[in-house]
C-alpha positions, -999 to +999 in steps of 0.1 A: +768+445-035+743+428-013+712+418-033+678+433-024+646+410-027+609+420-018+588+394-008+553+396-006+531+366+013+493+360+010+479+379+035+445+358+035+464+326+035+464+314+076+459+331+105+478+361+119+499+344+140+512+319+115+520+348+087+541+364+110+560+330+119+560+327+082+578+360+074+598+358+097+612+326+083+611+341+047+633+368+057+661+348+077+660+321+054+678+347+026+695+367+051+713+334+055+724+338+020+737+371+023+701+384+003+686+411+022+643+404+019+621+430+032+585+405+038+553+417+042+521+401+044+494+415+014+459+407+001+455+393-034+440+426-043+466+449-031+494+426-051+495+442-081+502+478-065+523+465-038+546+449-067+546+481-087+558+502-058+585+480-046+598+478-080+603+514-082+622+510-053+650+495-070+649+459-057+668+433-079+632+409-081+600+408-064+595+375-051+560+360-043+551+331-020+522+314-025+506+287-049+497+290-090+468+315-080+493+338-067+521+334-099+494+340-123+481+374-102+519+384-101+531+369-140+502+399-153+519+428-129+555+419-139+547+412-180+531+444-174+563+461-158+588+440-166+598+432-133+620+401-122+595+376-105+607+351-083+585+321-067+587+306-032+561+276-035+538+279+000+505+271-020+481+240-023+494+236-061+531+250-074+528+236-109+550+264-118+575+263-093+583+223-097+586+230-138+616+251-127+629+223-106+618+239-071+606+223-042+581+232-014+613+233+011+618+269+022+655+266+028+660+249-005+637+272-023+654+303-013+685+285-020+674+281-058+665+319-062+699+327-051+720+308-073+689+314-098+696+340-132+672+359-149+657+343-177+632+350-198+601+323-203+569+324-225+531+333-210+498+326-227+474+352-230+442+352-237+416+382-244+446+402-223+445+381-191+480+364-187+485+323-179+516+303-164+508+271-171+470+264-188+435+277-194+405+254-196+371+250-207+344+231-193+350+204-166+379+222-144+368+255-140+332+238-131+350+217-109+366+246-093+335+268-092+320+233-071+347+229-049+348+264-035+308+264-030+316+233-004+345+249+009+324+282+016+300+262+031+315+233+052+349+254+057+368+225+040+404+231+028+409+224-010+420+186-009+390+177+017+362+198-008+380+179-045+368+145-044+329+160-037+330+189-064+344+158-091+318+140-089+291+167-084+310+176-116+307+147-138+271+140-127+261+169-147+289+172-168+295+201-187+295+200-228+302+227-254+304+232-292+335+243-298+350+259-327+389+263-334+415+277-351+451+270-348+475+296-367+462+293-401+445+256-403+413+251-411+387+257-379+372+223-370+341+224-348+340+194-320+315+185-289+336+181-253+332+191-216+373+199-215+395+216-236+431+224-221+457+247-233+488+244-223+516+273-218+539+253-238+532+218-240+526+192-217+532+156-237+568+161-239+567+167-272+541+140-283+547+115-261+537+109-223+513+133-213+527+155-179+554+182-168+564+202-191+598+200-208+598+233-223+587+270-211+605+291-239+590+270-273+565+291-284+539+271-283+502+266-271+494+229-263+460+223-273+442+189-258+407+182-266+391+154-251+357+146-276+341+121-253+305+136-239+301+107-212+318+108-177+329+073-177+347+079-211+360+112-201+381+097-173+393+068-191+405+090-218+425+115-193+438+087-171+448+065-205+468+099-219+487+106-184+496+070-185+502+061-221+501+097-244+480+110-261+480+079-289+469+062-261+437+076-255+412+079-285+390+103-281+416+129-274+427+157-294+461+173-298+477+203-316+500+229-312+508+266-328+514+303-314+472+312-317+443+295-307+408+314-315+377+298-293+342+303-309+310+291-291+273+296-289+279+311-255+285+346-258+300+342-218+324+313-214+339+300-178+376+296-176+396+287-154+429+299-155+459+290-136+431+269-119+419+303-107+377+307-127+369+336-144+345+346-168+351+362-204+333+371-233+340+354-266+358+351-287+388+339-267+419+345-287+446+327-271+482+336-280+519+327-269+541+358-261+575+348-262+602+356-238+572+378-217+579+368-184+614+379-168+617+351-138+646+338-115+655+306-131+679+280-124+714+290-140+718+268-175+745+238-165+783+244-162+800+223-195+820+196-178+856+191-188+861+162-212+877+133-191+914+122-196+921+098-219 
């Protein structure tokens, strides 16, 4: 029986001509692979119903193209529905995508959903609002909050408007009092202008800080960096992407299946999926195992043992 994908694309994401060239390359791309994909074009808004439609409709996945914004809009509809979620990775970030081994190749990418199964991955949640891959507190979501003030202004893309909003950034750099509590340790209370917490976690296990090695190990990441000036805050992140987190001493890390988040601040910016919001605290993070039903790269064939 032929498979049955929808795919829905960005609708704000180019210009008109371009989303049409787009879809039309979405749609032949798995009709190549015997996948029939119905592709339309939708705002960010009109996702969430879009998806819950479709999926009534009996399609074997919804697939979404787009960038992390986009996932994390799409992982809340499908935990919500428990629909099959696939990911074509078209946006300026697809941290997501390239920890399932994807690549920004359209050919390729529809060629990984195809031989892909279903499997079921962990999300983060926190206050109800579903993440992929992090949440963080302080510097990013400022950052982010920066960078789309210039683009608004100067109509800079995203890479063009960074480099201005980090150092706007860490001229006025951002500092809370944090309390938290991981699973049942004691809360400790520490100073920092960037907290991070990881859908699973992103030091392999302790060591180098980076991809993640694991989306299904129930775990929250935590990474605290307790260093209030800008010039120690980057030599702490670069020394921890470089050398782990024993590498860099004014970082923090710890792992468990709840986070709670007390501040002063009864309002707290987030950014989430790199996408800012604002909620109200206390944040209570948790992992919610096996919540996300994606299209995932089939586990390896065993090989034959070699004769002797």
């Amino acid at each position: 029986m032929t498979r049955r994908y929808r795919v829905f694309v960005n609708s704000e994401a180019g210009s008109v001509g371009e989303s049409d060239q787009q879809r039309a390359e979405i749609t032949a791309a798995f009709s190549e692979l015997g996948i029939e994909a119905d592709t339309d074009a939708v705002s960010p808004d009109d996702l969430p119903s879009a998806m819950r439609e479709a999926w009534q409709h009996g399609v074997d996945a919804i697939i979404v193209a787009g960038g992390d914004g986009t996932v994390n809009c799409a992982a809340q509809v499908a935990v919500d529905n428990d629909i099959v979620l696939g990911v074509l990775p078209m946006g300026t970030f697809n941290h997501f995508a390239k920890d399932h081994g994807m690549t920004a190749d359209l050919s390729a990418a529809a060629k990984f959903l195809s031989d892909a199964v279903v499997t079921a991955v962990d999300v983060g949640e926190v206050n109800g609002s579903v993440f992929v891959n992090n949440a963080s507190i302080g510097v990013y979501p400022k950052m982010v909050g920066e960078r789309e003030g210039i683009r608004a202004r100067r109509g800079w893309g995203k890479i063009r408007a960074a480099p201005v909003a980090i150092v706007r950034t860490l001229r006025r750099l951002p500092v809370s009092r944090l309390r938290l509590t991981v699973d049942e340790a004691a809360p400790v209370v520490i100073v920092t202008p960037f907290l991070f917490v990881g859908n699973g976690l992103f030091d392999e296990h302790g060591e180098r800080v980076g991809q993640r090695t694991s989306l299904t190990d129930q775990n929250l990441g935590v990474y605290v960096i307790a260093a209030t000036s800008p010039w120690r805050l980057i030599a702490n992140a670069v020394r921890a992407r470089l050398g782990g987190v024993k590498a860099a001493p004014h970082m923090d890390r710890r792992a468990g299946a709840r986070l709670v988040v007390e501040s002063d601040q009864s309002v707290l910016e987030i950014a989430l999926d790199g996408e800012p919001t604002e909620l109200r605290g206390p944040l209570e993070f948790r992992s919610r195992a096996g919540a996300l039903r994606v299209l995932a790269a089939p586990e390896p064939k065993p090989q034959p043992d070699p004769p002797r």
